[in-house]
VOGUZA-243464 format. One line per 10 residues: number of its first residue (from 1); their letters; for each residue x, y, z of N, C-alpha, C. Coordinates in pm, whole numbers. Atoms other than C-alpha are relative to their C-alpha. Layout:
BEGIN
NUM) A) X:Y:Z:X:Y:Z:X:Y:Z | ...
// end
This chain:
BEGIN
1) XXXXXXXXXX) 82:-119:0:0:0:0:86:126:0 | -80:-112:-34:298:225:110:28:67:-187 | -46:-90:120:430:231:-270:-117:3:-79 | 110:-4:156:138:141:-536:-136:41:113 | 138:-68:-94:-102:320:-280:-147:-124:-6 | 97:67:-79:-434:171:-144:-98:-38:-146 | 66:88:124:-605:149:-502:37:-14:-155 | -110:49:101:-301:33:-686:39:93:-153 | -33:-115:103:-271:366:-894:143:64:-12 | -150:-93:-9:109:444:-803:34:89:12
11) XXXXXXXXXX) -14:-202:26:254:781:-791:95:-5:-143 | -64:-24:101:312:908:-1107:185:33:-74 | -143:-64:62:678:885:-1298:92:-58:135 | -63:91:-115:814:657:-927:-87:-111:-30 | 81:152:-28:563:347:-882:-116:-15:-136 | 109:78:102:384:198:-1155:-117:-23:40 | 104:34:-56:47:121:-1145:-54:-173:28 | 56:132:-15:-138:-213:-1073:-106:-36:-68 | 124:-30:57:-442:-136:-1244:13:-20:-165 | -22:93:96:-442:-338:-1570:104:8:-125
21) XXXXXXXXXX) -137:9:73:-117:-332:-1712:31:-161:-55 | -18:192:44:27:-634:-1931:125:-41:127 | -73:48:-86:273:-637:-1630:-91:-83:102 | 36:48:-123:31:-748:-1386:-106:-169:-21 | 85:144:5:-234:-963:-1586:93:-16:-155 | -44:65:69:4:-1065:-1840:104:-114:30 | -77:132:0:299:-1353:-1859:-3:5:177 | -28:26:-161:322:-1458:-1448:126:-23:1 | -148:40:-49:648:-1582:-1464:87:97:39 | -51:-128:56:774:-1256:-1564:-80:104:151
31) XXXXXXXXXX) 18:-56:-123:526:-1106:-1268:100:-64:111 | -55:65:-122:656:-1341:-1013:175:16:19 | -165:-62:-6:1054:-1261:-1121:-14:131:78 | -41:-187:-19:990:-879:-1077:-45:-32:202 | -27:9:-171:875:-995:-691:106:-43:40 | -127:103:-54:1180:-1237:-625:85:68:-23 | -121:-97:42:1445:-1004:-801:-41:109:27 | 3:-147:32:1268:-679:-789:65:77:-105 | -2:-98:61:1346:-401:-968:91:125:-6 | -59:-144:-37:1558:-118:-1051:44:56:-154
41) XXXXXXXXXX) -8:-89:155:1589:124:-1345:-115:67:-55 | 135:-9:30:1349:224:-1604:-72:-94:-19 | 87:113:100:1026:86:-1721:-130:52:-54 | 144:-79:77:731:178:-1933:-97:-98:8 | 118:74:-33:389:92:-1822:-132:66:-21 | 131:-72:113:63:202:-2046:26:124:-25 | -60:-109:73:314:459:-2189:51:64:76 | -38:-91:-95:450:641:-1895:130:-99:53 | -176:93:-16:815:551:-1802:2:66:184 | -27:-14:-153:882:491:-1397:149:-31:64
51) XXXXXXXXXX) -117:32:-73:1211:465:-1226:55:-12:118 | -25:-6:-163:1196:394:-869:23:-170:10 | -62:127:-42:1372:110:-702:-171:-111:66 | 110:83:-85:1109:-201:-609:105:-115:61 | -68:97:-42:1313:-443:-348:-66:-113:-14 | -21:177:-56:1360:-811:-342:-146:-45:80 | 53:89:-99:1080:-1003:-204:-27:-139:42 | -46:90:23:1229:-1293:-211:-18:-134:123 | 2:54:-106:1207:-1376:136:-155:-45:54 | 127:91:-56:851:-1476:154:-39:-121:-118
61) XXXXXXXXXX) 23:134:12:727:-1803:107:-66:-56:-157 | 58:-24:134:594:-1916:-247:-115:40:38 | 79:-2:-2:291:-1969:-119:-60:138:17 | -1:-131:-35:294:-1597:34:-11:83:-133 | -7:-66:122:400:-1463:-299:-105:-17:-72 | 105:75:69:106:-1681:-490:-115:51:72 | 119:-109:-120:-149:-1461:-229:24:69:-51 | 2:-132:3:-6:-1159:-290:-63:-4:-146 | -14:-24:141:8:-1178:-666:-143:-28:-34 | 132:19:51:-324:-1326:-734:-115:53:44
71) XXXXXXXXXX) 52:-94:-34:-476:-1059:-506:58:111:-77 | -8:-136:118:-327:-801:-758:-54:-61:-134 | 99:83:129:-433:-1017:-1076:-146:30:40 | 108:4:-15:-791:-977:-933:-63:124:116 | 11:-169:-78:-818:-601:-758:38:95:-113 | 1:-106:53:-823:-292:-840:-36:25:-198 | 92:-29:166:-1065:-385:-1186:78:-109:-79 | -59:101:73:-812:-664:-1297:-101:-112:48 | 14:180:-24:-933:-1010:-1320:74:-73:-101 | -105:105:81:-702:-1293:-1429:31:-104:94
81) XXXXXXXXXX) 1:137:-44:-626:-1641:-1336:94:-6:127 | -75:29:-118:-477:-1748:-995:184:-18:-9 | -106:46:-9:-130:-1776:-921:25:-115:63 | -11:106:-106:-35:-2081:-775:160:-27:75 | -154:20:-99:274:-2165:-497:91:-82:-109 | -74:133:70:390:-2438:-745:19:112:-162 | -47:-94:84:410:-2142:-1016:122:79:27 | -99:-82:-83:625:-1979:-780:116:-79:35 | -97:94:-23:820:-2248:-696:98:-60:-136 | -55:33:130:882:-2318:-1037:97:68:-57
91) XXXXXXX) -95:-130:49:1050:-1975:-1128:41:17:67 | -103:-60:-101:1197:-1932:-812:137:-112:-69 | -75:103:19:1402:-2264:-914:66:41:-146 | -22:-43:112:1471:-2089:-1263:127:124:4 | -73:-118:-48:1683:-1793:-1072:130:-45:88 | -159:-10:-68:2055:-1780:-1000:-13:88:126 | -65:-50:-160:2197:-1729:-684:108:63:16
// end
């Protein structure tokens, strides 16, 4: 809530939004990296370029991650298919150490 605020609109030109971007309901794997690695640099998201750091959240559980994520897939006006722990588990296992 702190960065993509309470109804996942971001602050403009720092935090991206949540609100139906192909980042959020598009490829998962590709969502679920940008949680485990996070983020840093630019990136363009429904035409507007953001550059604020998103940390690592690496440290919670798949299953944790597979909550979070499929509560943004299906908020703030998105709907899209579940994430599952075993999605998460899958791409976590895909990422160098």
């Amino acid at each position: 809530m702190t960065c993509h605020q309470v109804d996942g609109a971001g602050a403009q030109n720092m935090i991206p939004p949540l609100i139906k971007t192909d980042y959020v309901l598009g490829d998962k794997a590709q969502l679920i990296k940008i949680l485990l690695n996070g983020m840093n640099g630019e990136i363009k998201v429904n035409g507007d370029m953001y550059s604020n750091e998103m940390p690592s959240q690496a440290f919670l559980t798949d299953k944790e991650i597979a909550a979070v994520l499929t509560y943004v897939r299906n908020s703030f006006g998105n709907k899209a298919s579940v994430v599952t722990s075993g999605e998460v588990k899958k791409t976590r296992a895909t990422i160098k150490k």
